[in-house]
MMTF fields as JSON, N, C-alpha, C and O atoms, coordinates in Angstrom:
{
  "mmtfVersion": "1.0.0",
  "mmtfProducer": "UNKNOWN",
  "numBonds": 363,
  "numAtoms": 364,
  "numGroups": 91,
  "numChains": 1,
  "numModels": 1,
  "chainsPerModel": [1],
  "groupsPerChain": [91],
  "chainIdList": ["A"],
  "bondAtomList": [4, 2, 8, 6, 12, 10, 16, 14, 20, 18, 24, 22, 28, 26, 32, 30, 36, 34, 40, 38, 44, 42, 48, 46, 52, 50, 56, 54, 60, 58, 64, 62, 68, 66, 72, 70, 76, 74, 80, 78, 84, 82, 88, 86, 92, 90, 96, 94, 100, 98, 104, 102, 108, 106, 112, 110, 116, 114, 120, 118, 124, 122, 128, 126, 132, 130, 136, 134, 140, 138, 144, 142, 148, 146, 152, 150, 156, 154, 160, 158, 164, 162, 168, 166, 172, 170, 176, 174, 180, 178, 184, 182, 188, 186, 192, 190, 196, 194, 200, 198, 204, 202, 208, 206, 212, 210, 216, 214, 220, 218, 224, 222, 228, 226, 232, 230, 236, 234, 240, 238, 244, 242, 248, 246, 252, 250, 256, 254, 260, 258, 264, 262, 268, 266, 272, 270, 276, 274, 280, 278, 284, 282, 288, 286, 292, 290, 296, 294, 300, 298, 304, 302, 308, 306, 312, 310, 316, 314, 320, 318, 324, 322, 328, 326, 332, 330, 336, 334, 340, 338, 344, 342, 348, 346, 352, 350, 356, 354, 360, 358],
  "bondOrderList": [1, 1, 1, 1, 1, 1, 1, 1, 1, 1, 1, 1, 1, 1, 1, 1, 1, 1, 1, 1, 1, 1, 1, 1, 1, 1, 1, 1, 1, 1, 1, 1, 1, 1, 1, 1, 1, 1, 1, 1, 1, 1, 1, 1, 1, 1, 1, 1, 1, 1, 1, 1, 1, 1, 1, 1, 1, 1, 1, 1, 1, 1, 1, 1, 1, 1, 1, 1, 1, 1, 1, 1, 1, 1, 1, 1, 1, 1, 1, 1, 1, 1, 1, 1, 1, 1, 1, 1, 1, 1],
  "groupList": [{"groupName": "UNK", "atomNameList": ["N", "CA", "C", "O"], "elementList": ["N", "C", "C", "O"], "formalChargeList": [0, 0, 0, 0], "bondAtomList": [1, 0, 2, 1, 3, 2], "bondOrderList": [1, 1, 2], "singleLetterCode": "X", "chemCompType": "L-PEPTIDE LINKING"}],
  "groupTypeList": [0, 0, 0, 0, 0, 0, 0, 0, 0, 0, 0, 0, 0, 0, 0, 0, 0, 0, 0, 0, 0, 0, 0, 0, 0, 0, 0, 0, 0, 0, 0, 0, 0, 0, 0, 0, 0, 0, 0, 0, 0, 0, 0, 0, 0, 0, 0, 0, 0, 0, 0, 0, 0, 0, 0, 0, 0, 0, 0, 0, 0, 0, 0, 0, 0, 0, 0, 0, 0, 0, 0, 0, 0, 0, 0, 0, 0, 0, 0, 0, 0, 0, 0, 0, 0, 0, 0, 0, 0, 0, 0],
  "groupIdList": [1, 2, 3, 4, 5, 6, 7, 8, 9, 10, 11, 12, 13, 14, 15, 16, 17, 18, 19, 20, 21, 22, 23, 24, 25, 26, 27, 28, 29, 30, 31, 32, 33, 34, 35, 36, 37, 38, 39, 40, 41, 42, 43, 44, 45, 46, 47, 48, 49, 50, 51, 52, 53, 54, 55, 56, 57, 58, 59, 60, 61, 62, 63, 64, 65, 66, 67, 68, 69, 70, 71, 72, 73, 74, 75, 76, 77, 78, 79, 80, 81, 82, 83, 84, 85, 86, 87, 88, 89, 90, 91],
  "secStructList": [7, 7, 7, 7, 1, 2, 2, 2, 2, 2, 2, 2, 2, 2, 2, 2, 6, 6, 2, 2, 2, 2, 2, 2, 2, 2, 2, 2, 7, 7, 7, 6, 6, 1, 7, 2, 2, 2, 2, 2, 2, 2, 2, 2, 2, 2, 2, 6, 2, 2, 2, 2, 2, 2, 2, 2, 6, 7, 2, 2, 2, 2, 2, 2, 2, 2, 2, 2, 2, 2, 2, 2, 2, 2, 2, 2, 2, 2, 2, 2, 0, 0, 0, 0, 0, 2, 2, 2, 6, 6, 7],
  "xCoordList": [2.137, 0.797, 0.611, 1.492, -0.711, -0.851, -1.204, -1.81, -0.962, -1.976, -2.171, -2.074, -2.423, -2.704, -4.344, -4.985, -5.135, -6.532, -5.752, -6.374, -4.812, -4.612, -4.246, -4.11, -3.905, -4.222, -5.265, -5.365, -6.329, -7.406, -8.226, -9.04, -8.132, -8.668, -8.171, -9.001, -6.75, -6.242, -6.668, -6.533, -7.331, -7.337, -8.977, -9.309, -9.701, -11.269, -11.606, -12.153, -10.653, -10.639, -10.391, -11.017, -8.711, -8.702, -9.444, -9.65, -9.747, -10.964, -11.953, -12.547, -12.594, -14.17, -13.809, -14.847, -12.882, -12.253, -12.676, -13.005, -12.688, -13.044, -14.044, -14.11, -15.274, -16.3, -17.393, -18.157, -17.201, -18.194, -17.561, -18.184, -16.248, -15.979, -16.666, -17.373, -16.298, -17.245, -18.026, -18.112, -19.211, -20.652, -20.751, -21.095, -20.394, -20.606, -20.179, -20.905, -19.089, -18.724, -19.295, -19.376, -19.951, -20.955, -22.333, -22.74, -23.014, -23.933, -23.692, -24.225, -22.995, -22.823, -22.164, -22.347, -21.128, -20.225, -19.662, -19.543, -19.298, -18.483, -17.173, -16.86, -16.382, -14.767, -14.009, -12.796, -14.464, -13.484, -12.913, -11.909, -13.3, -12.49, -10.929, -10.033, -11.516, -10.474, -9.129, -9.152, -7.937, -6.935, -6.32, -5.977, -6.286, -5.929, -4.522, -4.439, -3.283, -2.154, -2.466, -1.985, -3.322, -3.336, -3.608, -2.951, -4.642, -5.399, -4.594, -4.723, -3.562, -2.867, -1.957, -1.842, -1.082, -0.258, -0.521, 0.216, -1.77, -2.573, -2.542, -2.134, -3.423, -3.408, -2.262, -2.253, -1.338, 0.007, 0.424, 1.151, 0.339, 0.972, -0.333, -0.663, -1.296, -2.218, -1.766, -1.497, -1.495, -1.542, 0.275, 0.372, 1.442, 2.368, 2.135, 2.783, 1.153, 0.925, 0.074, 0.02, -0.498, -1.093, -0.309, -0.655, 0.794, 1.98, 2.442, 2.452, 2.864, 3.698, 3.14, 3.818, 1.838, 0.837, 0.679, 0.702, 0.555, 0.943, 1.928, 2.191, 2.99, 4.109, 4.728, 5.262, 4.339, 4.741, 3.275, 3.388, 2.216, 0.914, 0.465, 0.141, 0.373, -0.158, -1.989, -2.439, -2.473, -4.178, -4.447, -5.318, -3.895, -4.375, -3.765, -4.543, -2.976, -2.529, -3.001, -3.138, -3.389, -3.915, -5.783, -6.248, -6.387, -7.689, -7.637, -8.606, -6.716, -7.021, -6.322, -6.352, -5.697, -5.231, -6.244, -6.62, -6.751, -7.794, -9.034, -9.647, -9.707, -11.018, -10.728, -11.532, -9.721, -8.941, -8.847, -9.267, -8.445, -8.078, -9.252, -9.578, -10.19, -11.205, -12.331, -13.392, -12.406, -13.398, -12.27, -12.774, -10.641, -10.514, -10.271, -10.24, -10.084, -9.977, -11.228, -11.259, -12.399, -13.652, -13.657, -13.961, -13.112, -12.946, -11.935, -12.32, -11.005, -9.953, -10.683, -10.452, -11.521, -11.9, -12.754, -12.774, -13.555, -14.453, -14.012, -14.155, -13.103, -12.064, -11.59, -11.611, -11.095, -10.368, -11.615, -11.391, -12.731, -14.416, -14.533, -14.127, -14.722, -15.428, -14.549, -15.113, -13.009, -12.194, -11.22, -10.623, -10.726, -9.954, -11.017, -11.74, -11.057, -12.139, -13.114, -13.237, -13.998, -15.199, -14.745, -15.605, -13.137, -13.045, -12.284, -12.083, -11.949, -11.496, -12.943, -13.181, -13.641, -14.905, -15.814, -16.786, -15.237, -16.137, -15.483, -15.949, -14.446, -13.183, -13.482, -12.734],
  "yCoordList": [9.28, 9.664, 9.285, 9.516, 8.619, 8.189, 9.087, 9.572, 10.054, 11.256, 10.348, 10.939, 9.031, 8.556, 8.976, 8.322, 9.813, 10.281, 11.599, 12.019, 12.08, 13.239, 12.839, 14.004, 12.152, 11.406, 11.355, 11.923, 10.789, 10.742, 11.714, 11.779, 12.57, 13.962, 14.635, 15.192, 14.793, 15.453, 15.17, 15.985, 13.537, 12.577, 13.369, 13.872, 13.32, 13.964, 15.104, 15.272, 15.917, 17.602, 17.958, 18.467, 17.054, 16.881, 16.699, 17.377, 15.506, 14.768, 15.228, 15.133, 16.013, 16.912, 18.064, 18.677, 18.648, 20.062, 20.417, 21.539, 18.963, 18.953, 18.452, 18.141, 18.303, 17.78, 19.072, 18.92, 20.118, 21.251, 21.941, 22.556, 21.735, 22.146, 21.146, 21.369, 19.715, 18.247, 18.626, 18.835, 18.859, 18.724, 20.391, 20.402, 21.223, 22.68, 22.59, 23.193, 21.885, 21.431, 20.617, 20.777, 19.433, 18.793, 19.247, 19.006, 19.901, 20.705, 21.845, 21.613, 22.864, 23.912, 23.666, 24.372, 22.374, 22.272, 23.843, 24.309, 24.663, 25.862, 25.611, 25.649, 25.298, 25.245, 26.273, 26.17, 27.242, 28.62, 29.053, 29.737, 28.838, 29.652, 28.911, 29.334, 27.306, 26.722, 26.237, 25.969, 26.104, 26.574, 24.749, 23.879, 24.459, 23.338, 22.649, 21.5, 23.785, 22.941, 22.53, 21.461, 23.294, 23.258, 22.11, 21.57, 21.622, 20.42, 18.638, 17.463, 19.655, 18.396, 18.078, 17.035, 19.323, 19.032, 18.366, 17.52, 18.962, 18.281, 16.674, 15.817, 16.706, 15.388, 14.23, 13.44, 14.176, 13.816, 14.138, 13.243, 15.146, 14.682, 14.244, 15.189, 13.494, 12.537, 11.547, 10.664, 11.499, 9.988, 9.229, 8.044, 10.248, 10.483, 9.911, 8.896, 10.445, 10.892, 9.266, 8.778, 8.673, 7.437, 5.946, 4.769, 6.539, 5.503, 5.393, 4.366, 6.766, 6.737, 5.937, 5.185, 6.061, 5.808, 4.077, 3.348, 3.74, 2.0, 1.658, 0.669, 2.836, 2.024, 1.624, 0.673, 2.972, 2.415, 2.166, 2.322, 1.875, 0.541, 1.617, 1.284, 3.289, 4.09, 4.206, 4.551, 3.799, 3.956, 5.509, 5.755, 6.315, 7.527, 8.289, 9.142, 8.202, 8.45, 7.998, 8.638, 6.377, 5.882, 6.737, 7.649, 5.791, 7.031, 8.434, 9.146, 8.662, 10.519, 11.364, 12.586, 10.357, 10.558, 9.949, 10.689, 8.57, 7.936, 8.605, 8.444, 9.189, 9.892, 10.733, 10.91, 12.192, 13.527, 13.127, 14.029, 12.08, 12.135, 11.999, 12.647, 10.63, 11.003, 11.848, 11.399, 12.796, 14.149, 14.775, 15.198, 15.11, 16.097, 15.612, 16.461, 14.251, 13.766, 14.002, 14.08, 14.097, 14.702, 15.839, 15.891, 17.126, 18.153, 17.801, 18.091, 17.339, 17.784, 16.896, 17.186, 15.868, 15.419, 15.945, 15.769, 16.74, 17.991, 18.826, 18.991, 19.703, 20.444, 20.256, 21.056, 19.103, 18.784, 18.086, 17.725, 17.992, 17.295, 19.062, 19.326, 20.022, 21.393, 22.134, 23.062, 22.017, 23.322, 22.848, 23.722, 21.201, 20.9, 20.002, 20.556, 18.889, 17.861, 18.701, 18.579, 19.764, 19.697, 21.51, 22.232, 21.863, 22.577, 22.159, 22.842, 20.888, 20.117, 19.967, 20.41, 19.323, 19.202, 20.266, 20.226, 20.923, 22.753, 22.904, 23.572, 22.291, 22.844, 22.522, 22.848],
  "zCoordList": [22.385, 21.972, 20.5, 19.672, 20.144, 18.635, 18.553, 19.509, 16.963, 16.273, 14.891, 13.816, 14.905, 13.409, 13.535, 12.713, 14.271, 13.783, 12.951, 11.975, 13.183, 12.381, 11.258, 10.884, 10.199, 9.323, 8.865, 7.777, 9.335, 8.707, 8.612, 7.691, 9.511, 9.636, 8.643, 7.925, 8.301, 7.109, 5.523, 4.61, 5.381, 4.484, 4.201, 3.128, 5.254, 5.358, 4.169, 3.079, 5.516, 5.07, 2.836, 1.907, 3.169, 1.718, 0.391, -0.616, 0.834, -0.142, -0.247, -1.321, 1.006, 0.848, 0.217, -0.029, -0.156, -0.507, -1.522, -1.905, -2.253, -3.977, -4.558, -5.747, -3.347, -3.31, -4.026, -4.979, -3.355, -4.217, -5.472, -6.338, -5.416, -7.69, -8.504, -9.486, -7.842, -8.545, -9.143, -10.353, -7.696, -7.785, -9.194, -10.376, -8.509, -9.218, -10.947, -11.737, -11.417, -12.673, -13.141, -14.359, -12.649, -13.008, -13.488, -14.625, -12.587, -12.397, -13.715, -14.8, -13.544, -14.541, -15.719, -16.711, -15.696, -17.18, -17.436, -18.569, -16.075, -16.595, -15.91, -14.72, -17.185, -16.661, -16.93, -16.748, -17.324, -18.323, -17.19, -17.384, -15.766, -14.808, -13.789, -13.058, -14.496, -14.184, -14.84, -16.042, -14.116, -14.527, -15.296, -14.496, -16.854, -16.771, -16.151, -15.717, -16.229, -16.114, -14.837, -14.461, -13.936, -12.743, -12.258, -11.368, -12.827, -12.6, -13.095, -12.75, -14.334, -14.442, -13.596, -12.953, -13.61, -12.512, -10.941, -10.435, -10.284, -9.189, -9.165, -8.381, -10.907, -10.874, -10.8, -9.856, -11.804, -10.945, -9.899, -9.467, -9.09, -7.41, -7.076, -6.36, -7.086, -6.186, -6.431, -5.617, -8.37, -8.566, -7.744, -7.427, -7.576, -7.036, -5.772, -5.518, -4.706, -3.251, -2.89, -1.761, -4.076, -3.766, -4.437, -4.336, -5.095, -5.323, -3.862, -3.184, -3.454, -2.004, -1.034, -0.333, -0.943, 0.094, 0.029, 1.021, -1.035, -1.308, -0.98, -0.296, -1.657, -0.935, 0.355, 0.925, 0.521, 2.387, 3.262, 4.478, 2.862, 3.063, 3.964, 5.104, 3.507, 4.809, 4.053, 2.96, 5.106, 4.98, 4.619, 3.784, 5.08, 5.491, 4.141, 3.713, 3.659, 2.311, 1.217, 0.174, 1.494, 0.306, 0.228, -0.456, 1.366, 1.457, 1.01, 0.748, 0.969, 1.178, -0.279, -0.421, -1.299, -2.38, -3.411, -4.32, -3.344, -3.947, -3.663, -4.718, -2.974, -3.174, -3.447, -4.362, -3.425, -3.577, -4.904, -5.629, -5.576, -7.191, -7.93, -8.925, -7.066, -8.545, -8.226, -8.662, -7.677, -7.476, -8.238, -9.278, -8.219, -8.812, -10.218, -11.11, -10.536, -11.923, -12.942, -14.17, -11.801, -12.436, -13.302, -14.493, -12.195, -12.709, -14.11, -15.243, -13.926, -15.123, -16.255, -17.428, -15.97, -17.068, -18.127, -19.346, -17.201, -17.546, -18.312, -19.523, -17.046, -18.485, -19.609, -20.544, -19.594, -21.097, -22.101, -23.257, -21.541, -22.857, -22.685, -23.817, -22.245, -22.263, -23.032, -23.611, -23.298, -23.721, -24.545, -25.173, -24.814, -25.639, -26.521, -27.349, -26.342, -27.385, -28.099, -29.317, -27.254, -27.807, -28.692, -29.196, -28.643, -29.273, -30.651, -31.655, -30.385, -31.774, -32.694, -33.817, -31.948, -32.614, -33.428, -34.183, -33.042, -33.373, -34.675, -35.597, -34.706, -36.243, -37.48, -38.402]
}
């Protein structure tokens, strides 16, 4: 039995997950509730999870780490212009 739709189904679910902090951080520019190491750390295991995914040429990894990173690279980018830069700037 193939389950490579479960793959992509997983790749879906993933990637839409981080579709309403995006939009909502975009929208509000309120990051005070989000956690940065969190986001860094996240962010290295995608960028991790889409090395892997090249490497062994899996679609469903690469898809599902590459849209998952830059919705959540959004967020962290956010975070760090909202709570580090723009608190250098304040100084």
């Amino acid at each position: 039995m193939n389950l490579e739709w479960m793959g992509y189904a997983a790749a879906v679910c993933t990637a839409s997950s981080f579709i309403p902090q995006a939009i909502h951080t975009l929208k509000t520019k309120d990051t005070r509730a989000i956690s940065l190491s969190m986001y860094i750390i996240f962010n290295l295991g995608i960028m991790f999870w889409l090395g892997y995914g090249l490497y062994l040429n899996d679609l469903a990894i690469i898809l599902a780490n590459a849209v998952t990173g830059m919705f959540s690279l959004t967020v962290l980018i956010a975070k760090l212009k909202n709570d580090v830069w723009n608190k250098r700037s304040a100084e």
